[in-house]
N, C-alpha and C positions, 0 to 999 in steps of 0.2 A: 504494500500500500504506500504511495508516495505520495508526503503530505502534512499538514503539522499534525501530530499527535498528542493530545493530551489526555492525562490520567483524570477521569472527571469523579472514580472512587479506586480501592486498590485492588477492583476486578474489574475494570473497564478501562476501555482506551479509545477515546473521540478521534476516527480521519474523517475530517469534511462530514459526510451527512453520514460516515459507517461508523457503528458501535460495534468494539471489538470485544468481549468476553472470555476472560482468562480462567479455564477450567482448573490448571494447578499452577501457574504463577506470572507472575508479572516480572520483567528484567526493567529497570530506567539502566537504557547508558550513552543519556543524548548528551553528555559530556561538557563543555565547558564554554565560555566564550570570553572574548578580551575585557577586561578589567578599564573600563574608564575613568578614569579619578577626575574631580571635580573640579576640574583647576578655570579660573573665572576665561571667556573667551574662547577656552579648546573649544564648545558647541558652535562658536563662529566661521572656523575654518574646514574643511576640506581633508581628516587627517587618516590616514591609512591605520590596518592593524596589521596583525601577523597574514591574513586571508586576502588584503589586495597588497602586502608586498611580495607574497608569495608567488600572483600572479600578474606581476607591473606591467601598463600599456605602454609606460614609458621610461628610460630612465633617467632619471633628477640628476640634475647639475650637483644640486647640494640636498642632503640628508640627515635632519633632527631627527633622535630617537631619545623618546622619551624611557628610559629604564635599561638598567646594563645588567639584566637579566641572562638568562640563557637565548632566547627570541632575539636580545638587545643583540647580544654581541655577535651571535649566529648572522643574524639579515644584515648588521654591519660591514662586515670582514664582507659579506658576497657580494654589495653594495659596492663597497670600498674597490673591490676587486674589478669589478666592472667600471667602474671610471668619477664613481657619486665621491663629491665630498663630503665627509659623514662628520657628524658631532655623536657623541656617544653621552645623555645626559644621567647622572644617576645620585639620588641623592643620599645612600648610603656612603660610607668610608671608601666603598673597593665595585670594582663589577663582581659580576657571582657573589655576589652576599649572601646566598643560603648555604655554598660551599666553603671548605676551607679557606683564610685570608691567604692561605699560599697559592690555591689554584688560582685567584682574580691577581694577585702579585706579579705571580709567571706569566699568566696569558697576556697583561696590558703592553709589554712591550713587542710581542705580536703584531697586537693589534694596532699601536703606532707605526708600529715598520710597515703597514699596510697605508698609513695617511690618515690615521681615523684618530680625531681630538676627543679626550676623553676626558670628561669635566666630574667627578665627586666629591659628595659632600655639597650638593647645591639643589637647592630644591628650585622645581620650574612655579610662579607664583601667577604669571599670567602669559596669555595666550590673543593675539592677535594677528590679522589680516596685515599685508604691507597697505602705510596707508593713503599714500600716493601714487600715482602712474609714472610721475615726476620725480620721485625719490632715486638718489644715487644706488641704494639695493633695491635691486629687481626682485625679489627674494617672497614667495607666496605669506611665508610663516615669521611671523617676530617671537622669541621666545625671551619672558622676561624671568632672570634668577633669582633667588636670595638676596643673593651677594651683590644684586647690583648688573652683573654681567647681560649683555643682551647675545643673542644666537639666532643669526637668520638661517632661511634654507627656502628652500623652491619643494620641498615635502616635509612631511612631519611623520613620525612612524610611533605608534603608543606601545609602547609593549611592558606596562607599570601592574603586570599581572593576568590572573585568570578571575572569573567565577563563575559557579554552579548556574545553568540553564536549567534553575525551578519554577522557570513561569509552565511547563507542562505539567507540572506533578505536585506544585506547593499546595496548590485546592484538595488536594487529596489527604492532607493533615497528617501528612509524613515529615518525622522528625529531623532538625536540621543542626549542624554542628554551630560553634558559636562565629564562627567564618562563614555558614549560610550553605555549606555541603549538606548532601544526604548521609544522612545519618547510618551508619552500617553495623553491624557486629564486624570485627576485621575478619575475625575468622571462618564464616559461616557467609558475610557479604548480605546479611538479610537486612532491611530498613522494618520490616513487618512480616509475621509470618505468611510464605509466599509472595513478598514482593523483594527482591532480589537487586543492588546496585554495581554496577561496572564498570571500570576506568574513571575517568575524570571526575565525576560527577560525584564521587562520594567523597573526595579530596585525602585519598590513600597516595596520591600521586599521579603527575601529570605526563604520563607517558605511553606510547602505545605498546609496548612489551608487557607493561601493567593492566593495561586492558584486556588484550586477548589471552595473559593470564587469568584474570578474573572470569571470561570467557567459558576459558575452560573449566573454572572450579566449580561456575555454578551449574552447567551442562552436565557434569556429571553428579551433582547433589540431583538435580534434575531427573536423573536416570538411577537413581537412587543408592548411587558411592557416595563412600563415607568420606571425602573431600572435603579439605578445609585451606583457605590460605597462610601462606605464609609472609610475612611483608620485612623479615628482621635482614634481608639481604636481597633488597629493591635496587641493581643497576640505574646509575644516575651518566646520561653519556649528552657532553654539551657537543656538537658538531664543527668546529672552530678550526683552525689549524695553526699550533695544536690542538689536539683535542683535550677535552677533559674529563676525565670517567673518574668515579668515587660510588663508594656502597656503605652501607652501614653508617655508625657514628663518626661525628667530626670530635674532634680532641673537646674541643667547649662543651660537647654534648655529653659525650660519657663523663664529664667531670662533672656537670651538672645534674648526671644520675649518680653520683657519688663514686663512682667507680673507679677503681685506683691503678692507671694507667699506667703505660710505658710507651715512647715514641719513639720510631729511627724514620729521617727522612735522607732521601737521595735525589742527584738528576740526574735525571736517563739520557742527561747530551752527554753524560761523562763515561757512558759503555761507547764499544765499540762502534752498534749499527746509528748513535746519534753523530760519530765522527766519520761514518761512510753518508748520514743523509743531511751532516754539514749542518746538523740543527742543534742551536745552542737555548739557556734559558726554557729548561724545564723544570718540572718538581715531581718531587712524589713523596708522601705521606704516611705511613701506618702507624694507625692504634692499636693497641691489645689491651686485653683485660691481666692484670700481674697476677692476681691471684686463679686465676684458671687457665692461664697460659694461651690464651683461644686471639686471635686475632678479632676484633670486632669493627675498624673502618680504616678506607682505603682511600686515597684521592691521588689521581696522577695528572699530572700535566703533561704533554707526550705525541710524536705520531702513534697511529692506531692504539691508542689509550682504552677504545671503546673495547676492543681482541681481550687486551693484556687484561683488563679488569674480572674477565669470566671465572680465572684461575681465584682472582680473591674472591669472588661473591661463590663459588662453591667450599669454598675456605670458612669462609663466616656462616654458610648455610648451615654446614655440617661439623662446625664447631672443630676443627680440623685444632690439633694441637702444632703451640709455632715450632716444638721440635722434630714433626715430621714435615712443616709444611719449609721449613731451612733446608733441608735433606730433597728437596725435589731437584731434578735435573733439566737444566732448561738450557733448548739447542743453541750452539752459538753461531753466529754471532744477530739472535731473533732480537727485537725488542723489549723481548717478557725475560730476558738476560739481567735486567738492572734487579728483578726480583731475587734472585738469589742470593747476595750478598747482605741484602737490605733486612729480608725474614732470617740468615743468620746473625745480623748484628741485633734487631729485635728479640728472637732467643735467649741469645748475652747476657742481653742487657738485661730480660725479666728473671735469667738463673741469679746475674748475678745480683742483682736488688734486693730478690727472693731472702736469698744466701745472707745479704746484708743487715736484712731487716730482722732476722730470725737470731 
């Protein structure tokens, strides 16, 4: 049926004039849409999101993005690459603010060596048209800062977030997180018995690996396996070059579950295949837990970072201990080469602290 759909109870499903009726259950997984913040003006202008820079009529001379997100830096750099002058605006300390400060550290210079101005720490406060035909900027978009700073361009691009598309299913009096997602059990993926959420929309994560995981878990609760998810080793892969792939907990995060960590980082320009592919200015990151020896998060900065990362997130799935996962053999002269060194020096370091502390 192609057509808006909506949940009008939590066994029915309105397209156009057809009432659909759900004999054992309901899936929502109409997923998410861009995040518009309120900033005075942006309704004045003409400004793209992630779904018409994806597919531009044309390409801009000059390029404002509002948010140095994963979307931010991704359509930047392809931008950048094609010939757009880009502004990259973001008003936390670093881009990738929900990742490591190491991964947004690594990739900014990147992303300069591409042409692309990257302003942090500056919030956008208003948003205007150019307001002359007469003006020395030709420039569509006037972007006014904080700080004073003004940022023209000939596009504006929003990428300052997501949110849940619950105008189908809110009338249905399905419960919602304090962020406005559908409300799920994680494990079970249920919002109400027999009404089932997937991918985006429950805000477990904004990814499609995530989704057609979900996908499958609730297809076969469906079929009546005893299926349940797991979300403690969710692949996080920004598309950049480098790349940036991470799973599990960031260092801030297991320490703010109280958990008493150990850290070794490395840069993978400093193996061999980053001095065959002449790339300097990367990072990589691991966490483990010291008293269970388990590795629990991962961030790299890297080519094919999204490859290398599979080996940690079945690491962290299956609670793999760090002194089998130091003892793996990894072909030289691959990528996933900087891991070896890195999970023995992490080992080490938790025997010897272990050792120390006792």
């Amino acid at each position: 049926f192609r057509g808006e759909g909506k949940l009008t109870d939590l066994r029915t499903v309105a397209v156009g004039n057809e009432q659909l009726i759900a004999r054992r259950a309901v899936v929502i997984a109409n997923g998410s849409t861009a995040a518009i913040p309120p900033i005075p003006g942006l309704d004045t202008v003409e400004f793209w999101t992630n779904r018409q820079a994806a597919i531009p009529r044309e390409l801009p001379a000059s390029l404002a993005i509002l948010g140095g997100g994963f979307i931010g830096v991704e359509l930047g750099q392809a931008f950048a690459r094609l010939g757009s002058k880009v502004t990259v605006i973001e008003a936390g300390p670093t881009v990738l603010g929900l990742e490591e400060p190491e991964a947004g550290a690594a990739l900014r210079p990147h992303l300069e060596a591409d042409g692309i101005t990257i302003m942090t720490g500056d919030t956008c406060i208003a948003v205007e048209k150019q307001p002359t035909e007469s003006s020395r900027q030709r420039s569509a978009v006037v972007l006014h800062l904080k700080s004073g700073a003004v940022v023209t361009a000939d596009r504006l691009l929003v990428a300052t977030g997501r949110r849940p598309n619950v105008e189908a299913w809110r009338a249905a009096g399905l419960a919602q997180t304090e962020r406005g997602w559908l409300k799920v059990d994680p494990a079970t993926l249920e919002a109400h018995p027999g009404v089932f959420g997937a991918g985006d929309v429950t805000g477990l994560g904004g990814f499609t690996h995530l989704a057609h995981y979900h996908g499958q878990v609730i297809a076969r609760r469906l079929r009546g396996m005893d299926a349940t998810a797991d979300h403690t080793a969710v692949p996080r892969v920004t598309y950049t070059d480098p790349e940036v792939a991470s799973v599990g907990l960031s260092e801030a995060a297991a320490r703010a579950k109280g958990i008493d960590i150990v850290v070794a980082r490395a840069d993978p320009a400093d193996a061999a295949r980053g001095s065959i592919h002449d790339f300097h200015g990367g990072a990589m990151k691991l966490v483990a837990d010291r008293e269970r020896s388990v590795l629990i998060g991962a961030t790299l900065v890297t080519p094919r970072a999204g490859e290398i990362v599979g080996e940690l997130v079945l690491a962290i799935k299956l609670q793999t201990p760090l002194k089998a996962l130091a003892d793996v053999i990894h072909p030289f002269p691959a990528f996933n080469r900087v891991l070896g060194a890195t999970l023995e020096e992490l080992a080490a370091k938790q025997a010897v602290d272990r050792v120390a502390r006792s």
